[in-house]
matplotlib code that plots the C-alpha trace (Angstrom):
import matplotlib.pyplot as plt

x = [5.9, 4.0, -0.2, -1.3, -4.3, -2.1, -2.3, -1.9, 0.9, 2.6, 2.6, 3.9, 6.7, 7.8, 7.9, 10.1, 12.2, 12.7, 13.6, 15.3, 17.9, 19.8, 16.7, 18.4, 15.5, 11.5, 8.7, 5.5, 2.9, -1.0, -1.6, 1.5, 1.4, 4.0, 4.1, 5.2, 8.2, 9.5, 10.4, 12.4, 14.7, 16.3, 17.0, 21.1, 21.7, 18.7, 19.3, 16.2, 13.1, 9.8, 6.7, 3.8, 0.2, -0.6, -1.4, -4.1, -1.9, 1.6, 3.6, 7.4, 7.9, 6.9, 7.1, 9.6, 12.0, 13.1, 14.0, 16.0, 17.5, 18.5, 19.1, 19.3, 23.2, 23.0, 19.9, 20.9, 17.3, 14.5, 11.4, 8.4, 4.4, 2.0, 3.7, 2.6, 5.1, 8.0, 11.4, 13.8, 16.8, 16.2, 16.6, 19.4, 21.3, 20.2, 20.9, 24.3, 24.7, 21.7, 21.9, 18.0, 15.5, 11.8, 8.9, 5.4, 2.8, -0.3, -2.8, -3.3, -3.9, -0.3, 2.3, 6.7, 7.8, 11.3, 11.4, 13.6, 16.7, 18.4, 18.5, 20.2, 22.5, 24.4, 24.6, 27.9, 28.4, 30.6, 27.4, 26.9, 23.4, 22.5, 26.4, 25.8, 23.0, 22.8, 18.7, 16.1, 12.3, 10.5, 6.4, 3.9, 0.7, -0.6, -0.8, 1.3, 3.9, 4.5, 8.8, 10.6, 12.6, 15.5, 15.2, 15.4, 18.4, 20.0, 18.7, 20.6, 23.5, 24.6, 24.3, 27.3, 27.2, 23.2, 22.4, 19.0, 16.1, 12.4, 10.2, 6.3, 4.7, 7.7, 6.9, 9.6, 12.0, 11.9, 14.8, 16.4, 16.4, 18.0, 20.6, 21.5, 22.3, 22.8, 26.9, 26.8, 25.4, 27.2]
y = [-31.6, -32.5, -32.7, -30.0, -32.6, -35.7, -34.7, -30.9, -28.8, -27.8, -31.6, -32.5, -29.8, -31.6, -34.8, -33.7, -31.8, -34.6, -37.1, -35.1, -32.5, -32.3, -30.0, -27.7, -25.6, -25.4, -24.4, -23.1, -21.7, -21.1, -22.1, -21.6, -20.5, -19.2, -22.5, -24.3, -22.0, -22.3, -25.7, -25.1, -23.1, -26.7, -26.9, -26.3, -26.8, -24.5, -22.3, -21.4, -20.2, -20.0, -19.4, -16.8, -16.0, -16.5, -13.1, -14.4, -17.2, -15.9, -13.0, -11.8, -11.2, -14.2, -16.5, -15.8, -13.6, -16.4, -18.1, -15.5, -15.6, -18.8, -19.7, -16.2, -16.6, -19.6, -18.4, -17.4, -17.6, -15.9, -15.5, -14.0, -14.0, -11.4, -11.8, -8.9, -7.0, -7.2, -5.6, -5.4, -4.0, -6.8, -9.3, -7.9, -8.3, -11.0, -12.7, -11.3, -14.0, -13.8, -14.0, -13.5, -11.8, -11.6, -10.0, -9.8, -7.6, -7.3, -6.9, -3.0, -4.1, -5.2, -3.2, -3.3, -2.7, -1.0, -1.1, -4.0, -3.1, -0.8, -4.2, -6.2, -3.8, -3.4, -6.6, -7.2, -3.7, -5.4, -7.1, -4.7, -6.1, -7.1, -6.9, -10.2, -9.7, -10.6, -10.2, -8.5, -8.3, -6.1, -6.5, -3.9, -4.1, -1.5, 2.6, 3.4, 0.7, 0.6, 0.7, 3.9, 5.7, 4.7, 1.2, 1.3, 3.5, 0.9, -1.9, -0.6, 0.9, -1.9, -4.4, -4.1, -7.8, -7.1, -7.9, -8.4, -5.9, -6.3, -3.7, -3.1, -0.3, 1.0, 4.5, 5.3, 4.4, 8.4, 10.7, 11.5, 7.4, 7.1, 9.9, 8.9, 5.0, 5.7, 5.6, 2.3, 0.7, 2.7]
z = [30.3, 33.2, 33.2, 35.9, 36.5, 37.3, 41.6, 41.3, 39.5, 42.8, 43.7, 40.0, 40.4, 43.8, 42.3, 39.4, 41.5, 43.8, 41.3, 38.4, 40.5, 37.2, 34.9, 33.8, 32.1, 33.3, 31.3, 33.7, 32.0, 33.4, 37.0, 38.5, 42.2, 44.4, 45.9, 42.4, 42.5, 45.8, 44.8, 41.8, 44.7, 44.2, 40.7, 41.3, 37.2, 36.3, 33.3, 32.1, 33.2, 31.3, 33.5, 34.3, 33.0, 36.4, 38.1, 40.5, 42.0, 41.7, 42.1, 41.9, 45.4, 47.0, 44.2, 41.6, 43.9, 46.2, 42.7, 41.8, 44.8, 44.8, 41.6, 39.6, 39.4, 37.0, 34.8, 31.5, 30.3, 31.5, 30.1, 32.1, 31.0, 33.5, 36.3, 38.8, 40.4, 38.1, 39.7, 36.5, 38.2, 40.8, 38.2, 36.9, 40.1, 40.8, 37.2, 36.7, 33.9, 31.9, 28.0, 27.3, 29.1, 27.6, 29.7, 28.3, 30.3, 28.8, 32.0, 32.7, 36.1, 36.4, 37.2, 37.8, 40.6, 41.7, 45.4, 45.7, 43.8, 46.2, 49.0, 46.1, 44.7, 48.0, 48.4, 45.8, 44.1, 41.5, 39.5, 36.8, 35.9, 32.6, 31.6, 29.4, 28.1, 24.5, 23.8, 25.3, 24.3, 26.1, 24.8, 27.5, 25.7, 28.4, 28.5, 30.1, 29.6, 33.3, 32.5, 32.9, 31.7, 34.7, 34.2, 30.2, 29.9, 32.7, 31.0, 27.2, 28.9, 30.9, 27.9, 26.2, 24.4, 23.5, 19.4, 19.3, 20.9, 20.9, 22.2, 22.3, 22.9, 25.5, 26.2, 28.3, 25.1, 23.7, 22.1, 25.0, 26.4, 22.8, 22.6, 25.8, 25.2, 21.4, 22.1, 23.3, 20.2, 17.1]

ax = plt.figure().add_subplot(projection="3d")
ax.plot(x, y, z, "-o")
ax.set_aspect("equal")
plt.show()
């Protein structure tokens, strides 16, 4: 773990970058700006990704989308912590191969956002997205939960190898969202 003091955490993460091309997972917690991310672009073994509680100093669109991007293919693990902006279907595209997906909003001044996906999902129409999953927590400690009802029933429906779910105050997660991902699960 690197000390954000040592010469400043976007100068840490560009020194461990440089010199450790083989990390495989990163843990960025409290801090963490845009500019930290951008250099874990790099990171060609990276399979995990812990990081937000940021909201100030980061965001998905200029920060954690160009990580996705670059890097989304190979994630299995992502885990993300008030990070403004949020595009689940994005993700899913763009992390065809992820196992476990965790996103923890808590801020009701943050919000998801949807506009991205379209951009992505023509890009290869064969990624079904979150076709591997295998766990997904879901924790929106805000009213509303800011996830809806679209992006849930994609979300379930598309995760066919999923055993373990987590959810938090999910409003969009009603009867209907149930009956109509129900079959996938009995």
């Amino acid at each position: 773990m690197l000390d954000e003091h040592c010469v400043g955490l976007s100068q840490c993460v560009a020194i461990a970058t440089a010199n450790c091309p083989h990390i495989t997972s990163v843990s960025l917690i409290h801090h963490v700006t845009d500019e930290c991310l951008l250099y874990i672009c790099g990171l060609q073994h990276l399979k995990s990704l812990v990081t937000g509680n940021s909201p100030q100093s980061m965001s998905f669109s200029s920060g954690l989308l160009p990580v996705l991007q670059a890097r989304g293919e190979g994630l299995e693990l992502l885990r993300l912590y008030e990070v403004p902006g949020v595009d689940i279907p994005t993700i899913g595209y763009l992390c065809p191969n992820l196992k476990e997906f965790n996103l923890f909003q808590i801020s009701d001044s943050l919000s998801l956002d949807h506009s991205m996906c379209d951009s992505f999902k023509s890009v290869d129409n064969r990624v079904v997205p979150f076709s591997k999953l295998q766990s997904l927590e879901l924790r929106c400690m805000t009213q509303p939960s800011h996830v809806d009802a679209l992006t849930l029933t994609m979300l379930l429906n598309n995760s066919t190898e999923i055993h373990t779910i987590r959810f938090s105050k999910i409003d969009a997660l009603t009867d209907e969202v149930f009956q109509e991902v129900r079959p996938n699960f009995c």
